[in-house]
C-alpha positions in Angstrom: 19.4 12.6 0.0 15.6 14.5 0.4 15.3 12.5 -3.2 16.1 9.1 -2.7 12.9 6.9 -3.6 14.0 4.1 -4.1 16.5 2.2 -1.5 19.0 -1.2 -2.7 19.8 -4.0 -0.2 21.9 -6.3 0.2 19.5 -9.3 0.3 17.6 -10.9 -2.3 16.2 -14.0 -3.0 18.7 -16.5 -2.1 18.1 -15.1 1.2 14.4 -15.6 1.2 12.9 -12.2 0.0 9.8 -11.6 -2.1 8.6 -8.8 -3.8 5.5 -7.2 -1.6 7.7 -7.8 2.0 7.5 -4.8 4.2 10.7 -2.8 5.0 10.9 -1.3 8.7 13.4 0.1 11.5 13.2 1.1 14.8 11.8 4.5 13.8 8.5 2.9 11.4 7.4 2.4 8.3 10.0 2.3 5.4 8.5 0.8 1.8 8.3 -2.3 0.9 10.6 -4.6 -1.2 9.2 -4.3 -5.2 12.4 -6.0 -7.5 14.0 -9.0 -6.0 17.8 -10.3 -8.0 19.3 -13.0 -6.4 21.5 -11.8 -4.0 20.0 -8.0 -3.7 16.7 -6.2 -3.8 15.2 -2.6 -4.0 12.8 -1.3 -2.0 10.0 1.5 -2.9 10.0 4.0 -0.2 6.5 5.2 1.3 7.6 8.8 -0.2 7.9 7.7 -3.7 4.8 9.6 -5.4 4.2 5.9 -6.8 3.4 4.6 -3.2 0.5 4.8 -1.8 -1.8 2.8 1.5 -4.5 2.9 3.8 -3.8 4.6 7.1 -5.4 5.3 10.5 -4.4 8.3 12.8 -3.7 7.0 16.3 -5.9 8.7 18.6 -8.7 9.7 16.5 -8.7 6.5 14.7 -9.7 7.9 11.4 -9.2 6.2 8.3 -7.6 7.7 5.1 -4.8 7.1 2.4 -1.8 7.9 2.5 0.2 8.6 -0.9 4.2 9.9 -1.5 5.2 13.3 -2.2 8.0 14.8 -4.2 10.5 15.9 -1.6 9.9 13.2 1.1 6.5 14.2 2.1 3.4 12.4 2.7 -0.1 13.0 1.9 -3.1 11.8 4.3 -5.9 11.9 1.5 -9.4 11.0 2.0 -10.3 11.4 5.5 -13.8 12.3 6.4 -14.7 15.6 6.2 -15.7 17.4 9.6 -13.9 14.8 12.1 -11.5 16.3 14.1 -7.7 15.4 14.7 -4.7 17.3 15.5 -1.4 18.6 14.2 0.9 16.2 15.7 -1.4 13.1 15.4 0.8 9.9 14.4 -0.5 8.2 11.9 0.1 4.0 11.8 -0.7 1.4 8.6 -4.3 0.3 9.1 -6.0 -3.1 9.4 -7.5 -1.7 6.1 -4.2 -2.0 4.1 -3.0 -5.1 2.4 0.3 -3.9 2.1 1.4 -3.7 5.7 0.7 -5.2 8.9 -1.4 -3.1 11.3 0.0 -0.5 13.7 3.1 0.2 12.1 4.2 3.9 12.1 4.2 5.8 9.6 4.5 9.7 9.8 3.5 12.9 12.2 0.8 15.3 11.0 2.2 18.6 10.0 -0.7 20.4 8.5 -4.1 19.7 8.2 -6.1 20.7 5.1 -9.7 21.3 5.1 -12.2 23.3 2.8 -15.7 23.0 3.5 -15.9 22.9 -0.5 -14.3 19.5 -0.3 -15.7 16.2 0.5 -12.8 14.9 2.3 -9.7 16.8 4.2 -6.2 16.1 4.3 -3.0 16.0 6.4 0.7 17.1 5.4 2.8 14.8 7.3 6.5 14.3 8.0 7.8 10.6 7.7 8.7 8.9 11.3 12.0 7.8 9.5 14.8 9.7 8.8 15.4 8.4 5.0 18.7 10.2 5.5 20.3 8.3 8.1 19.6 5.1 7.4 21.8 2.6 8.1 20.1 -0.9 9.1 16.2 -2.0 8.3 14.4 -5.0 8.8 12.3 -6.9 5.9 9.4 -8.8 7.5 9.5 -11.9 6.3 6.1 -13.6 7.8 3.6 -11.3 6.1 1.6 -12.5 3.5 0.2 -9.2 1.4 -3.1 -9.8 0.8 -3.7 -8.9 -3.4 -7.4 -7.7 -3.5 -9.1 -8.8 -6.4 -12.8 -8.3 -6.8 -15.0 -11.5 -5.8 -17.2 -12.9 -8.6 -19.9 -14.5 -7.4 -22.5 -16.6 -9.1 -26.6 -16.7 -8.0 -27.0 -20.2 -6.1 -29.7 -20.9 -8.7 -28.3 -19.5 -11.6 -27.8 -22.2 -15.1 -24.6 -23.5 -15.6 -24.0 -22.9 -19.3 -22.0 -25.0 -21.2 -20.2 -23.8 -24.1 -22.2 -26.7 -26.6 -25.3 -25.4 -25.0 -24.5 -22.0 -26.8 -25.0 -22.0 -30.5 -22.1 -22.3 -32.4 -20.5 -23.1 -29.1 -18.6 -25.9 -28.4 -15.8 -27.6 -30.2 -15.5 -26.0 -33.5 -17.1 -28.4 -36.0 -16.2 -29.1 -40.0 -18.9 -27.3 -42.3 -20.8 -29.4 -44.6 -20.4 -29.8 -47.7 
């Protein structure tokens, strides 16, 4: 139905799969897996309002994000302002996104949303798959989703502190009488 947003298989872990596996078929891009049981598994579709990735329009190669819609639809969000692209522009997973592997497709532009107001425009698009009919989907099973976590990085000559080089730091310590 135009609601489903969330899809069951009938594989799970005994058979290998792992929460953050893309889900695909023939027509592109279908979610990814996001519960795993032992012998089943769900599946967040791309629509679910919940969803959302970096994505790169085919022929004008420009970069946005694309987020699920109530009703099936997708959302293009964040693409630069003033560059041009087309209704009809198919729009692929980016090398950008850790979610999915590059290329994959995702969804046709439908509208394309621009003020001069806003800092970035947007495009309506339709999914490539037919959540309606589906039947048989593949879960890629060699792709390793990359978790982005922000880098800490230290000053080569910065002091290394050590906790009894703090006062009061350390082991704690018996007070006198």
């Amino acid at each position: 139905n135009n609601f489903l947003e969330n899809i069951t298989l009938d594989l799970g872990a005994r058979h290998g799969i792992e929460v953050g596996m893309p889900v695909v078929n023939d027509q592109g891009l279908i979610g990814r897996i996001s519960a795993v049981y032992e012998s089943s598994s769900l599946v967040l579709v791309i629509t679910d309002p919940s969803s959302s990735f970096n994505a790169v329009l085919q022929s004008s190669r420009l970069n946005g994000v694309v987020n699920g819609q109530p009703g099936g639809r997708l959302l293009m969000d964040l693409i630069p302002q003033r560059q041009p692209f087309s209704v009809g522009e198919v729009v692929l997973t980016s090398s950008q996104s850790e979610k999915y592997p590059v290329g994959i497709p995702i969804g046709i532009v439908q509208e394309i949303r621009q003020r001069d107001i806003d800092v970035h425009q947007q495009a309506v698009l339709s999914p490539m798959v037919d959540f309606s009919s589906l039947e048989t989907v593949a879960v890629v099973t060699n792709f390793d989703p990359i978790e982005v976590r922000p880098a800490v990085v230290e000053p080569a000559d910065a002091p290394v502190i050590q906790p009894e080089d703090v006062e009061g730091g350390g082991s704690p310590q018996p007070e006198a009488p």
